[in-house]
Every structure is written in structure tokens, then in C-alpha cells.
C-alpha positions as CSV (number, residue, x, y, z in Angstrom):
1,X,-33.4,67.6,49.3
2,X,-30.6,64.7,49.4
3,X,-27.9,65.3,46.5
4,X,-28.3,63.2,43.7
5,X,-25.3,60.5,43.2
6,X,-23.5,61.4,40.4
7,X,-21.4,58.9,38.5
8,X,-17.9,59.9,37.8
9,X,-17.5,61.4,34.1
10,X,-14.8,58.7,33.2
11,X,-16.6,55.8,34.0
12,X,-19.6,57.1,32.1
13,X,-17.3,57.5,29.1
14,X,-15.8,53.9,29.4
15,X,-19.1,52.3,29.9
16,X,-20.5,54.2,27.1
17,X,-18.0,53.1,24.8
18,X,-18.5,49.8,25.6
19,X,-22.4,49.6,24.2
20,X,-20.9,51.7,21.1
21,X,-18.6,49.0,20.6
22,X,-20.8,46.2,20.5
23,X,-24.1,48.0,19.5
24,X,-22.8,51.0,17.1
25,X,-22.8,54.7,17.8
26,X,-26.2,55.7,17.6
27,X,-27.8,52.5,19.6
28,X,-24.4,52.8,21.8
29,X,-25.5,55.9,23.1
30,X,-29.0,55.6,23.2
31,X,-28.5,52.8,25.7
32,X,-26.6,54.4,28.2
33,X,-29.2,56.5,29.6
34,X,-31.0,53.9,30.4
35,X,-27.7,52.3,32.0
36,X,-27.7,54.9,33.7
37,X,-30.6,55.0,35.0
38,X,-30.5,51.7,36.5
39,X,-26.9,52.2,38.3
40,X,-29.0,55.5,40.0
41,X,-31.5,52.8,41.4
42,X,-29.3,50.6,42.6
43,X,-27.0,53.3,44.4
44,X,-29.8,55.0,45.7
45,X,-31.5,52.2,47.9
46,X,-28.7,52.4,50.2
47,X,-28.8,49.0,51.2
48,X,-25.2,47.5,51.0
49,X,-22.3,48.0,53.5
50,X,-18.5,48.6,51.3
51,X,-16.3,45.4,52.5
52,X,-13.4,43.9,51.8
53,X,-12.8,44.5,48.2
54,X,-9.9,41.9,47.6
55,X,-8.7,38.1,48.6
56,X,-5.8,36.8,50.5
57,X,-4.5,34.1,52.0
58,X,-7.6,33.5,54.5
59,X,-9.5,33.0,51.8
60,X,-10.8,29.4,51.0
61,X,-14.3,28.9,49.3
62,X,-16.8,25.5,49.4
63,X,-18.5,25.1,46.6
64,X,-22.1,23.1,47.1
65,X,-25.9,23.2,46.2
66,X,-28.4,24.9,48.6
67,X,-29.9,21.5,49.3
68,X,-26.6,19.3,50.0
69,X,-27.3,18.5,53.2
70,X,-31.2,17.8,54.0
71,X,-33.1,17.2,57.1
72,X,-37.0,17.2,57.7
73,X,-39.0,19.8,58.4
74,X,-36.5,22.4,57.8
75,X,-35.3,24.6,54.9
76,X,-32.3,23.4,52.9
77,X,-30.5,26.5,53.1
78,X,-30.9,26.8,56.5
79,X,-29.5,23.1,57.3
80,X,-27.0,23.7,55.5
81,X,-26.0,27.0,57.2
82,X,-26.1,25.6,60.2
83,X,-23.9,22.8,59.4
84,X,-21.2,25.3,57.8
85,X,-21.1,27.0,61.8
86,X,-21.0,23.7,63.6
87,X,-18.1,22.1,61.5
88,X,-16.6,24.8,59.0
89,X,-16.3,27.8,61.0
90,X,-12.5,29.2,60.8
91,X,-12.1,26.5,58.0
92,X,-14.0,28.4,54.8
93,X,-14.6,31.9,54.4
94,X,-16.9,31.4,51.5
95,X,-19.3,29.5,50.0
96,X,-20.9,29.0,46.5
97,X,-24.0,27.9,46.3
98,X,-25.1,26.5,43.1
99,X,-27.8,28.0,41.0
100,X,-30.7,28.1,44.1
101,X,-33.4,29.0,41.8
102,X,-36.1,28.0,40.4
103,X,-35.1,25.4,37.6
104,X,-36.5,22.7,35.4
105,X,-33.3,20.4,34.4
106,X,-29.5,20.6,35.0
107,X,-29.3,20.6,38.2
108,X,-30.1,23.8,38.6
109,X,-28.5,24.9,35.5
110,X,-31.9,25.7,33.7
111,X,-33.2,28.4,35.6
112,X,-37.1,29.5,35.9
113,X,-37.0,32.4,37.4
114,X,-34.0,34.6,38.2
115,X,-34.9,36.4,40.9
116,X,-36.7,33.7,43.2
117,X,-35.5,31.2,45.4
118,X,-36.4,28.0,44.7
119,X,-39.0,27.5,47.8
120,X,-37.9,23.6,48.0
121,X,-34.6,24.8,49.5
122,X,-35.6,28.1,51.1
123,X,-36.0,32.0,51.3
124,X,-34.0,35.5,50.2
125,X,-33.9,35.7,54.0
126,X,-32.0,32.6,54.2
127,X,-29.2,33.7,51.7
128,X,-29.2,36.8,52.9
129,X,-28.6,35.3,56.9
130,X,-25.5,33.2,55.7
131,X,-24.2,35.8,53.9
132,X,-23.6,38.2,57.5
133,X,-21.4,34.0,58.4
134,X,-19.4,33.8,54.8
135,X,-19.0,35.2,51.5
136,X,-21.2,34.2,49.2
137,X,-20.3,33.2,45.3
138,X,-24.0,33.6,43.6
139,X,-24.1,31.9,40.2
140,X,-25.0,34.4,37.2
141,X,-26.6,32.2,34.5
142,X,-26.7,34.2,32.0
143,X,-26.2,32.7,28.9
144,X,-29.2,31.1,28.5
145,X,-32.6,30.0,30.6
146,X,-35.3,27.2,31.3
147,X,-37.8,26.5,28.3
148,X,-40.2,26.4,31.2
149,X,-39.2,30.3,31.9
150,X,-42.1,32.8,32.0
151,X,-39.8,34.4,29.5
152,X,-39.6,32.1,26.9
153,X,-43.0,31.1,27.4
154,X,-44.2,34.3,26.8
155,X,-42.1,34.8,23.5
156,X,-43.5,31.4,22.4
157,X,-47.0,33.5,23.2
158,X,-45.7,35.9,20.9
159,X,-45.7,39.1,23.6
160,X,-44.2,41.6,22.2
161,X,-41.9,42.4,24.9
162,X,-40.4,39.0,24.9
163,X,-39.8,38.9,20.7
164,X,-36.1,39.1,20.3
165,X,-35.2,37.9,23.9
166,X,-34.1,34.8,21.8
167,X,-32.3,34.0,18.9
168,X,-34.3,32.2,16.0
169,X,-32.8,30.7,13.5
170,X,-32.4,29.6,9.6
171,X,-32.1,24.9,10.1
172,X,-30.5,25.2,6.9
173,X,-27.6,27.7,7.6
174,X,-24.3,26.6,7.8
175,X,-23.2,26.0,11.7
176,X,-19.9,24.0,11.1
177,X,-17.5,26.8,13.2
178,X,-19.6,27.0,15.7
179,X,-18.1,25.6,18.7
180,X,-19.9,22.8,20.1
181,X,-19.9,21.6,24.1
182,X,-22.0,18.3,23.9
183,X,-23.1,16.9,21.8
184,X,-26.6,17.9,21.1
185,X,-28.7,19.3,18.2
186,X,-27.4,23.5,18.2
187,X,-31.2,24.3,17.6
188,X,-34.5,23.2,18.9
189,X,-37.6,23.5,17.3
190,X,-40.9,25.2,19.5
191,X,-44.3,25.9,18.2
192,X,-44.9,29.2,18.4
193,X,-47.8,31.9,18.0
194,X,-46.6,32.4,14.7
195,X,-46.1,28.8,13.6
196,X,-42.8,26.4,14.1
197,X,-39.6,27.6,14.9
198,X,-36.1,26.8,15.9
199,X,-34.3,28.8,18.4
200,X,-30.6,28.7,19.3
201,X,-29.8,26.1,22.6
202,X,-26.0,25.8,22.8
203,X,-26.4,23.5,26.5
204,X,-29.9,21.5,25.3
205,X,-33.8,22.0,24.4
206,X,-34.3,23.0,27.8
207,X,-31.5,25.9,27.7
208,X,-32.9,28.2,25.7
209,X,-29.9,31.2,24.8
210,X,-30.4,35.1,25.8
211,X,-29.9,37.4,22.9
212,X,-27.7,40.0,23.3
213,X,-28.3,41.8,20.3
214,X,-31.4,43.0,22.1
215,X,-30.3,45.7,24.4
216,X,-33.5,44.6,26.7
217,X,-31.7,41.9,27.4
218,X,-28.3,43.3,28.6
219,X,-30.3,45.6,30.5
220,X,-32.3,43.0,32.2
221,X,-29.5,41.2,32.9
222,X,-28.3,44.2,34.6
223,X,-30.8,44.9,36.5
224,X,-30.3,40.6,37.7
225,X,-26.8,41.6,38.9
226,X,-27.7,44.6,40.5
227,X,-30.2,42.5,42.4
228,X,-27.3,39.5,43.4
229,X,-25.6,41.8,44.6
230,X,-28.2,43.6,46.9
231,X,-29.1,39.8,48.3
232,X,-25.5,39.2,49.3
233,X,-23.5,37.8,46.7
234,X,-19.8,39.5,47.1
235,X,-18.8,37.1,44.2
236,X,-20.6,36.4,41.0
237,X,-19.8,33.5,38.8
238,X,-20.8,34.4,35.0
239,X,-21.7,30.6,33.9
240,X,-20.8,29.7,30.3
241,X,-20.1,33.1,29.7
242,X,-17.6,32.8,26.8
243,X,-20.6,31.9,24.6
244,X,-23.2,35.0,25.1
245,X,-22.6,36.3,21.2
246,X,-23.6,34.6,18.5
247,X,-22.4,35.2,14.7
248,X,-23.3,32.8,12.2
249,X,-20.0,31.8,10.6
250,X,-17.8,32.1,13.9
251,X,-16.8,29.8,16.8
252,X,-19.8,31.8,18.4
253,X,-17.5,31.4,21.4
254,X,-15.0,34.1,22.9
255,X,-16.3,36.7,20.2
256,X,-15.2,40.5,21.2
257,X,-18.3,41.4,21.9
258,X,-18.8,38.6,25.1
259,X,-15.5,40.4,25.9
260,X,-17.0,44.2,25.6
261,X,-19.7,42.7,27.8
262,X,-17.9,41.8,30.2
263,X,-15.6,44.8,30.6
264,X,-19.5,46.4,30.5
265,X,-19.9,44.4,33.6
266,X,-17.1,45.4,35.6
267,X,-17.1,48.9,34.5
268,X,-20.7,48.8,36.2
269,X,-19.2,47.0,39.6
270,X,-16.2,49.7,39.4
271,X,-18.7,52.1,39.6
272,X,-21.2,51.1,42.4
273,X,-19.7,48.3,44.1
274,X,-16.4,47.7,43.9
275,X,-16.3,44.8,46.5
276,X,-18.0,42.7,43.8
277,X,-16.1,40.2,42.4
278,X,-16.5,38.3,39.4
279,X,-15.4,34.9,38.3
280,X,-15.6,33.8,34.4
281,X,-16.7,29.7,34.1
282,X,-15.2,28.8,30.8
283,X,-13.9,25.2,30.5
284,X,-12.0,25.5,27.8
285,X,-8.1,25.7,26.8
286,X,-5.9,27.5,29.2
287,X,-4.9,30.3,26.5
288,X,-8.9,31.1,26.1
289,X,-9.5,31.1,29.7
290,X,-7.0,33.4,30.8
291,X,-8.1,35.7,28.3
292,X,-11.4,36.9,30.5
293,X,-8.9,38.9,32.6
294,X,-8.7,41.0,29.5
295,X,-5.8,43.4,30.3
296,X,-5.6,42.8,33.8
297,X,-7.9,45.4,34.8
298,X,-10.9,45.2,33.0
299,X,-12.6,42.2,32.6
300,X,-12.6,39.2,35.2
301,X,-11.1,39.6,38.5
302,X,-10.9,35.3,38.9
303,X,-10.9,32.7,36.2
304,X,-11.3,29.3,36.6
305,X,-8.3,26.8,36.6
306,X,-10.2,24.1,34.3
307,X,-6.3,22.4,33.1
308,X,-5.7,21.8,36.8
309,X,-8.4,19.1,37.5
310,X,-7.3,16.7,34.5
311,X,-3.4,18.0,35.1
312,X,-3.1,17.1,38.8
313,X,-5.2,13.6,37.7
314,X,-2.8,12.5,35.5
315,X,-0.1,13.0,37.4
316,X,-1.4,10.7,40.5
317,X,-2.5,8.2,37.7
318,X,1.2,8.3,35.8
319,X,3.6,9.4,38.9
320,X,4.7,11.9,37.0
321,X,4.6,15.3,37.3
322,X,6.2,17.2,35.0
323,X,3.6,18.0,32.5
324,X,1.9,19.8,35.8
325,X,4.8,21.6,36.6
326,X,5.2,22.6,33.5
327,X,1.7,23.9,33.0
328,X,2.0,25.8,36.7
329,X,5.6,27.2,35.3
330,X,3.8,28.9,32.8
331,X,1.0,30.9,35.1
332,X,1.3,35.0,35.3
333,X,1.1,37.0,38.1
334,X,-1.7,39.1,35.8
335,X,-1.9,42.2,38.0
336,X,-2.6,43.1,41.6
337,X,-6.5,42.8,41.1
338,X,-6.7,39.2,39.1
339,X,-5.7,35.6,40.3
340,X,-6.9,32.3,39.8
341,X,-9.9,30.1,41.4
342,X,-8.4,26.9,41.7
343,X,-10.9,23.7,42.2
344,X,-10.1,19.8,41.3
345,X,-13.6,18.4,41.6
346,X,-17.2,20.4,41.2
347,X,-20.9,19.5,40.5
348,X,-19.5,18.7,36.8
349,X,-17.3,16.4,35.7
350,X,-13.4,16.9,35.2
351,X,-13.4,18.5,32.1
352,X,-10.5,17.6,29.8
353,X,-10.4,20.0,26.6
354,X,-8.3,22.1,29.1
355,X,-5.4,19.8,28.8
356,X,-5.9,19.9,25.2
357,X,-2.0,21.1,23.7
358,X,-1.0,20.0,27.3
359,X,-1.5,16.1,27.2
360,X,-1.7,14.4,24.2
361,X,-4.6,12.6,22.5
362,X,-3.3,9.1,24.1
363,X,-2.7,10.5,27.6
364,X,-6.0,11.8,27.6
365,X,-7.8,8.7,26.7
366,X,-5.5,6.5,29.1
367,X,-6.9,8.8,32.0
368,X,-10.6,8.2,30.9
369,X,-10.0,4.2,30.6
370,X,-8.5,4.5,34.1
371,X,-11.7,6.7,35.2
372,X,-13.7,3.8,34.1
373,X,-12.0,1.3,35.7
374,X,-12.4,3.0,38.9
375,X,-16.3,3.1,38.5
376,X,-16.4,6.5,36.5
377,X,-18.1,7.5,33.2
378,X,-16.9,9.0,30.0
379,X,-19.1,12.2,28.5
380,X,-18.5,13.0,24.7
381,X,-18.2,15.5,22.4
382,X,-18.8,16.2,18.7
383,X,-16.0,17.3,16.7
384,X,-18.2,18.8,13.6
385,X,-16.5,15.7,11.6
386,X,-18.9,13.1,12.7
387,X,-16.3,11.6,15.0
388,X,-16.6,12.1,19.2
389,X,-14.2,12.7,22.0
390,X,-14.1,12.6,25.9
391,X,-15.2,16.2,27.2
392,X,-15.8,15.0,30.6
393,X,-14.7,12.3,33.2
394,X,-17.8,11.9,35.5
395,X,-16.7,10.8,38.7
396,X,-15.9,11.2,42.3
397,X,-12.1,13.0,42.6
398,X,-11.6,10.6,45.7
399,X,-12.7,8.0,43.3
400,X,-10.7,8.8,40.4
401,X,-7.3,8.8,41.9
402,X,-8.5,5.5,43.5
403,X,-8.4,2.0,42.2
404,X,-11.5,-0.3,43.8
405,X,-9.3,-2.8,45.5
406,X,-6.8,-0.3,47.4
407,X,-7.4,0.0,51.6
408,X,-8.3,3.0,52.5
409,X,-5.4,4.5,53.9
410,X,-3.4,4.7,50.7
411,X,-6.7,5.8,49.0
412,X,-7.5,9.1,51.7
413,X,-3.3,9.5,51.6
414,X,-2.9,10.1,47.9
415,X,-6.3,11.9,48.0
416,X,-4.8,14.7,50.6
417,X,-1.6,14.6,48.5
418,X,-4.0,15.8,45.5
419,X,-5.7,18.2,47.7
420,X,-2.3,19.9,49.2
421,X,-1.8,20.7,45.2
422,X,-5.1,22.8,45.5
423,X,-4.1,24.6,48.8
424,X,-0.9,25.3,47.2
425,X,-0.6,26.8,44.0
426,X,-1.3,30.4,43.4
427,X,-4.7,31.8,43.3
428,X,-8.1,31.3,45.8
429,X,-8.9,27.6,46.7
430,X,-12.0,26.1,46.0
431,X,-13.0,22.7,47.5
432,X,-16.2,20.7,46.3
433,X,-18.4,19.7,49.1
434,X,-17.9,15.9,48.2
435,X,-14.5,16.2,48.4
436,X,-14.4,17.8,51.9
437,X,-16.5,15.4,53.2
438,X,-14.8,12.3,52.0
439,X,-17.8,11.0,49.7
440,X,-17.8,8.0,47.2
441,X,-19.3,7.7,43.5
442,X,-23.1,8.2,44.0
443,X,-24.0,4.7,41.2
444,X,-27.5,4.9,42.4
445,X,-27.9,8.6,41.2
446,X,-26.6,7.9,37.7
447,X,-29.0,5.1,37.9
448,X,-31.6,7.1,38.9
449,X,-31.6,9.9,36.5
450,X,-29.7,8.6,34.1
451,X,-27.3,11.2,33.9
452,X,-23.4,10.8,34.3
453,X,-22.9,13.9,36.0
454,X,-25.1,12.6,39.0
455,X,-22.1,10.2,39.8
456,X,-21.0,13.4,41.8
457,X,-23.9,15.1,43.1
458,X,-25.8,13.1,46.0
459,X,-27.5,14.8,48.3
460,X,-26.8,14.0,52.0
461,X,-28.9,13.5,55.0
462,X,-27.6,15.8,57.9
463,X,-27.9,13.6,60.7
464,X,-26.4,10.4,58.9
465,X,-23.5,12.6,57.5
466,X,-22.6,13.9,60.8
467,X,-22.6,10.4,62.3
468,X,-20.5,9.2,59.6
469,X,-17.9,12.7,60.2
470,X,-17.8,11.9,63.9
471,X,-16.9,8.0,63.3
472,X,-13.4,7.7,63.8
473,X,-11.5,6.2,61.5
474,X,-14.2,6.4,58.9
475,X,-13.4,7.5,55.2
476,X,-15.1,10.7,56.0
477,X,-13.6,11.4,59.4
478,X,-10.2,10.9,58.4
479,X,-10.8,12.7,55.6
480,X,-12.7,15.9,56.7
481,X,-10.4,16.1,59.9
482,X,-7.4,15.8,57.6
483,X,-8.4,18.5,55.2
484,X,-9.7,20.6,57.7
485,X,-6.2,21.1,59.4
486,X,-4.5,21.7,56.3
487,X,-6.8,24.6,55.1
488,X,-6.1,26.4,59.0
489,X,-2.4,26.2,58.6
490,X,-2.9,27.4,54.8
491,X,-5.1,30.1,56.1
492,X,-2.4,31.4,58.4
493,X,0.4,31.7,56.0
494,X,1.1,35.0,53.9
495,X,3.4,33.4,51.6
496,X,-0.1,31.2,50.3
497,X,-1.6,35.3,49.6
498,X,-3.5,34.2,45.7
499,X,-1.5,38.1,44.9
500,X,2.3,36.6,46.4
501,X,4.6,34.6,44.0
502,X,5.2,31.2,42.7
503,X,8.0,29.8,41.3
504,X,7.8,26.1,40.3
505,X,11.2,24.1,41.7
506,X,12.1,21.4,38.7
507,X,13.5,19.3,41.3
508,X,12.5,15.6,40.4
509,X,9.7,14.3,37.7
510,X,7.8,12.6,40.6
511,X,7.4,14.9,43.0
512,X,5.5,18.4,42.5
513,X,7.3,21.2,43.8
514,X,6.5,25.0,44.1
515,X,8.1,27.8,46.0
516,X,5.5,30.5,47.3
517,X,6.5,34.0,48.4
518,X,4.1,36.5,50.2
519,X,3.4,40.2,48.7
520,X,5.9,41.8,51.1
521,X,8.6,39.4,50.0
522,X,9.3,38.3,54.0
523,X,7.7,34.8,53.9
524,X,8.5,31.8,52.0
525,X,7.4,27.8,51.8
526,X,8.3,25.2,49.3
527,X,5.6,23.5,48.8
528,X,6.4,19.5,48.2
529,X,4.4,16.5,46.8
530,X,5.2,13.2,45.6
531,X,2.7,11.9,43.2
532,X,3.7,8.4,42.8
533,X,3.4,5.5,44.5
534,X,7.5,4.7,44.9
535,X,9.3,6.9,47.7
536,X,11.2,10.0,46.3
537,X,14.5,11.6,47.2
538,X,14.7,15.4,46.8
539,X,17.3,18.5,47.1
540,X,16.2,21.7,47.6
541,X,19.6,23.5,47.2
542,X,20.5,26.3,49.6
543,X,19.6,29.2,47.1
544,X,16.2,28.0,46.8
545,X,16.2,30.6,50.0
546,X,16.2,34.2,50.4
547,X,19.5,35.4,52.3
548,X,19.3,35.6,55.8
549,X,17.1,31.9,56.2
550,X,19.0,29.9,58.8
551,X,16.5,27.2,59.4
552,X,13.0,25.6,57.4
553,X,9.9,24.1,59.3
554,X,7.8,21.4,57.8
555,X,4.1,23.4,58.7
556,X,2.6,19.5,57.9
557,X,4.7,17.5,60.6
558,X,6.2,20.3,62.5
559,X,9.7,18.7,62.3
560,X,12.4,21.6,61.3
561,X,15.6,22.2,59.4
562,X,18.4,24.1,58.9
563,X,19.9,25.6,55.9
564,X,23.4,25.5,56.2
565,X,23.8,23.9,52.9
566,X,22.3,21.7,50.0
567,X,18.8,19.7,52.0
568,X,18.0,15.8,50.8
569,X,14.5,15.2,52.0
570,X,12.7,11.6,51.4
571,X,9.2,12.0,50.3
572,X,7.6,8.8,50.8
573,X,4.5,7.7,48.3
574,X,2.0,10.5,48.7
575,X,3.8,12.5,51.1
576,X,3.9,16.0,51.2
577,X,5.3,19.0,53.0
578,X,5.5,22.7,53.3
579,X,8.6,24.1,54.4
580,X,8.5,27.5,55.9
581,X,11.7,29.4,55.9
582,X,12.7,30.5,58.8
């Protein structure tokens, strides 16, 4: 008879005093059993292969939706697949694909059914075939699901099973601390088997919120992760995590209990698949966000670099970098098993409550003006005092750092420039599908569906896109070519390991300059970029090197250096460099 796996007495205790933390003693330990249980299912189908269990610097991730890039009479995912081996193989090591479910709004956001595929773009077999190519980052959206979910609809049935997956709720309470993200109504009425009713729906009508006061719930949920994870998902992005627990007359947003949860979470990876790694989306200010690392150890291995969209925007739009290099000054080195997932465009918008305490109230709305003026939209929030303020920027990155009228040199130039920030700064890179592929604002879209978001989220034909990528001297051939060379050399270069160290050079206001150092302290490259528009001079003094340098090498143009002394260099507009000691 095969031995029963037995999980190790000290992670049973910490994950059992995580349910008695947020569910009391008695429910606490009542739970765990059946915890338990689970874990014993998923360890005992022996289906997943230990890998690599942390990044470095070979790591870069795309981040697209299963049916970017469409032909005929073939599965999305499986076009898309193919496209990553012909053009992206040695460029990208992973690859998020957006929610691939089953949904009924959001893009995907507003999810049916969990554990299907979504049979417009394809099969488990075809995640599972690009996950033995790349990594894959499956999206965990967790916090709530589709109105149209055999879930809800059951609970609107009134099934038993389904009566508290939900939070309903008193109209008349008072909800003026609780943290808003758009502005829509907080609740949402639903007839119901037992008469009208209105139910909690942070994101929209369509988004209806899990309750994690029901331990069902959590344990579902569970059971969900366990199942990414047996698909192929080595990462697993918890989407709008940072609201999962509710208390009437809180923020309802970064509660201890989301927290306990998510510790819960990676307790449970810890203990049965310790190659999982999870990622916490929560665009919000950078002293919340960092927060999901908990203390280094126990909470979120990655969080999202939401100030670094908006930051590295206003720079380009201002020439000024400084409130950047501040910003970047101020990141921790938060242990050997956390670092940062760096991105400047996605499938949303550029949020801008990150820079909030960062730029001011002006700067802010000077960058959205600018955003509309280069063909963008503005989305807006409620502030709980009847007034509004930009969340969101809704546009193309390409397009944001772009005025209309400019040729397109200085356009893709500045837009590389941006991009080398990215592949710079500390942490695992993350590039947006649009952006790789050189795209424009998608008007029509908005048009279309009459959503702002849309702006960035066209879908491409495969054979017209790979036309496009293979005309030279197109937007997208310069700029997928370009980007595609800097990401090798980044690849190549321990001193760019997301674990090594950073030091931000305050060198001139213009130009954005880190110093990068690999774990083992042997490698080093100043990273350069001049944001503005005017040519920059620059000294990076000879202590700027460990002893023993003799001579740099700029890994851009290949032109080298030495270091007998004090180096000017002459950046000119949108020009950058990586100097490699040597």
C-alpha cells in the first residue's frame, strides 16, 4: 500500500492559525480538516514536475489575451502559440494570458465559469501545450464573478448550497469608508427566489463579489488554485485581491483578513508546490501595494509596480526625472524570495492613484490633458464627496508619450527610451503585447463598445500583423526588432537578476540613471536615459565603480570606455545606455 503523504506538522500549524485568525477558534479549526483534505488530493494525483522555483535575469514575461492574434479556422490559443515560437522564442520566457475563460463583460474580467476554457479561444490541452514552450501567469479572479455564473444564478434560485456565496446587503447602511474604484453604484439589486435584493459589486452589476465569510468559498477557491496549477500555471495573478473582505464601516480594502488569506495561500503553495508563484494586482498607492509581501516571506512573492506607468509618463511628458528617481530611490530589496513585476502599459489603462503623494494634484491632471491631446481618454473616480478624479489614462503607451504630428522616428526613439526604464529597474519585466508589437490607439474599438479601455485592446489578424512585422521600416518592424534586441542583451546580464541591487545615480534631473549589481556582487551596469527632448551631458564619477574596473562597455552601441577617472558622456534626446563595467 503506497504511504500516505503527510504534511509537515509546522505548516499544518501555520495554516491552521491562519483560518483561526480570520474565522475564530472553533470555525478555525473545524476548517482545516477539510483544508486538509484537499491539499491530500492535489498531492496525490501526481501530475506536476518540481521546476524552477525562483526568477532571474532570463526572465521577461508578455502579457496578452488568449485571442490577440486571430486567424480562421484555428484556435486562438493555438495561433497565438505558434506566433510566440516563430518570433519570441529566446525573447520571453513567459507569458500571461488574460482571464481565458468563460466571461460575460470586462474583457474577460467577469468570469462564467472558472474552470473551463472559453471554447471561442480554445482547449485545456492548448494551455497546457504552451506551457511545456513558456511559463505561464494564469489570472486568479477571485474577488468576484459573472452575474451570468451558474453560481450566482443558482443563489438567485435560492439553492442552498449557493446561499451565502455572496454578500447581501442593508441599501440604507452607511458605505461612505468604503473605498471606491469607479465610479459605479457599490450594490446592485437582483430578484431573487425570496424577493428583491441587493448584493455587494465593488467592479459593476455584472461582478458580483465572493464572500469570504463563508468558508465554502475559501475552499472552493482552493480547490480553483489547486486546479491552475495542475493545468500549468507556474504563476498566479490574484486580481483585485486587496478587496476580498468586507466590513461595513471600513475601507473594505487591505483589511487583515485579505492579508491572513493570502499568507493562507502561500502557506498552501509552501506546502505542495513551492514553484508556484504568486503576484498581488492592487493598483493602488505604493505604501499599500508593497504591503502584500507581508514580511517578506509570507504573503506575495511579486507585486505589481502600478507608480511606475504614470512615473515614467510624466517624466517623458515633463523631461524631468527626478520625481522617478526619487520614487525608484526609495524601493527595498524585501528579501531573497520577493521582487517587483514591472509593466508600463497592460489591457487597462495607466492607472494614476499610484502617484498619488508622488505627483501632485496639478501634475497629475496636466499628464491626462496631455493624454487627451494625444487621442487618449480620461476614466473617473468618485471621491465619496460628490466630486470625481482621473483613475485611469486610457490609451496606447506608444501613443501617450507621442504627440500626433511628430515623425516616427522621434516617436519609436522616445518610446524605446521608455521601454529601456522597464528592462532596467529592479524586479521581473513585463511587456504588453501592444507595446511589443509597435501598435497605435485602437479609436474604432472605443467606438465600438463604447468603452475607454478598448483604446488598448484590439485584436490582431496573424497574417496582416506579420506582414506589417516583416515591413521594414514600419512602426512595428522598427519597433518589435528594436525591443527584441534589448530584451536578449537584458537577458544575458546578471547584474539585471530582479534579487541583485539598485542604486539610483542623482546625476542630472533629465536623465534617469540607475546602477545595477548582480547577487554575487561581480557584475555591474549603469543604466542611462535621457527623458527629454534637449541633449544631456552626464558624469558618472570614477567611484560609481567597484575597485578593480579598468574599462566600461555601452551593451546598446558596443562602443567602450575606460575608467581612469571622472567619465562625461552626451546623451542625446532619448538616448540611452547601459554601461557594463569591465
Amino acid at each position: 500500500m503506497e504511504k500516505r503523504w503527510e504534511i509537515p506538522s509546522e505548516m499544518k500549524d501555520q495554516m491552521e492559525s491562519k483560518l483561526v485568525a480570520i474565522y475564530g477558534e472553533e470555525k478555525g479549526k473545524q476548517i482545516y480538516p477539510q483544508l486538509e483534505k484537499r491539499l491530500q488530493q492535489f498531492k496525490g494525483s501526481a501530475f506536476h514536475e518540481e521546476g524552477k522555483t525562483w526568477v532571474d535575469e532570463s526572465d521577461v514575461m508578455l502579457i496578452t489575451y488568449g485571442d490577440q492574434i486571430k486567424e480562421n479556422d484555428k484556435p486562438n490559443l493555438q495561433s497565438l502559440h505558434e506566433f510566440m515560437n516563430e518570433y519570441l522564442d529566446g525573447v520571453v520566457s513567459a507569458v500571461h494570458i488574460l482571464p481565458f475563460y468563460p466571461y460575460s463583460s470586462d474583457d474577460g474580467f467577469s468570469v462564467i465559469d472558472y474552470f473551463e476554457v472559453n471554447p471561442e479561444l480554445g482547449e485545456w490541452k492548448d494551455v497546457e501545450k504552451m506551457a511545456e514552450d513558456f511559463e505561464i501567469m494564469f489570472d486568479a479572479v477571485i474577488n468576484h464573478i459573472s452575474a451570468k455564473s451558474d453560481w450566482f444564478e443558482k443563489y438567485l434560485a435560492g439553492d442552498e448550497t449557493y446561499k451565502k456565496y455572496f454578500i447581501e446587503a442593508d441599501r440604507n447602511a452607511d458605505y461612505s469608508t468604503v473605498t471606491r474604484p469607479r465610479a459605479l453604484p457599490l450594490l446592485s439589486e437582483f430578484d431573487t427566489a425570496e424577493g428583491k435584493k441587493y448584493i455587494w459589486t465593488t467592479f459593476s452589476a455584472d461582478q458580483i463579489d465572493l464572500n469570504y465569510e463563508n468558508e465554502e468559498v475559501l475552499l472552493k477557491i482552493v480547490e480553483l488554485l489547486l486546479f491552475y496549477v495542475e493545468k500549468g500555471a507556474k504563476m498566479l495573478r490574484l486580481d483585485a485581491i486587496g478587496y476580498m473582505w468586507k466590513e461595513l464601516g471600513t475601507s473594505c480594502i487591505h483589511l487583515e483578513e485579505a492579508h491572513k488569506l493570502i499568507q493562507l495561500f502561500r502557506d498552501i503553495f509552501e506546502t505542495v508546490s513551492p514553484e508556484t508563484i504568486m503576484i498581488t494586482e492592487t493598483n493602488v498607492p505604493h505604501k499599500d501595494n508593497i504591503s502584500y509581501f507581508g514580511n517578506g516571506y509570507n504573503e506575495a512573492q511579486m507585486v505589481y509596480q502600478f507608480p511606475l506607468p504614470p512615473l515614467t509618463l510624466h517624466s517623458f511628458h515633463t523631461g524631468d526625472a527626478s520625481y522617478l528617481s526619487k520614487w525608484a530611490a526609495g524601493l527595498e530589496r524585501i528579501s531573497d524570495q520577493t521582487t517587483y513585476f514591472n509593466f508600463l502599459a497592460s489591457h487597462d489603462g495607466i492607472g494614476v492613484m499610484p502617484a498619488k503623494g508622488i505627483l501632485s494634484e496639478k501634475q497629475v491632471n496636466d499628464m491626462a490633458e496631455k493624454v487627451r491631446s494625444h487621442g487618449g481618454n480620461v476614466s473617473m473616480k468618485a471621491n465619496g464627496d460628490g466630486t470625481e478624479s482621473p483613475y485611469e489614462l486610457n490609451i496606447n503607451y506608444f501613443e501617450a508619450l507621442s504627440h500626433p504630428d511628430e515623425g516616427q522616428e522621434v516617436k519609436v526613439k522616445r518610446f524605446l527610451a521608455s521601454q529601456s526604464v522597464l528592462l532596467s529597474l529592479i524586479g521581473v519585466p513585463g511587456i504588453y503585447v501592444h507595446s511589443l508589437l509597435g501598435s497605435n490607439n485602437y479609436h474604432d474599438g472605443v467606438e465600438e463598445t463604447g468603452r475607454f479601455r478598448t483604446i488598448n485592446r484590439e485584436k490582431l489578424n496573424r497574417e496582416q500583423l506579420e506582414s506589417e512585422l516583416e515591413t521594414d521600416g514600419s512602426q512595428r518592424n522598427l519597433v518589435f526588432n528594436r525591443y527584441k534586441e534589448l530584451i536578449k542583451i537584458r537577458r544575458q546580464e546578471k547584474a539585471f537578476d530582479p534579487n541583485g541591487e539598485q542604486d539610483v545615480l542623482f546625476l542630472n534631473d533629465s536623465v534617469f540613471t540607475l546602477k545595477r549589481t548582480s547577487k554575487d556582487k561581480q557584475e555591474e551596469i549603469v543604466a542611462m536615459v535621457n527623458v527629454s527632448e534637449e541633449q544631456q551631458d552626464v558624469t558618472v564619477i570614477n567611484n560609481n565603480w567597484k575597485q578593480g574596473t579598468t574599462g566600461m562597455k555601452d551593451l546598446i552601441s558596443g562602443e567602450t570606455f575606460n575608467c581612469d577617472g571622472d567619465q562625461q558622456f552626451t546623451l542625446a534626446p532619448y538616448s540611452f545606455m547601459w554601461l557594463k563595467g569591465e
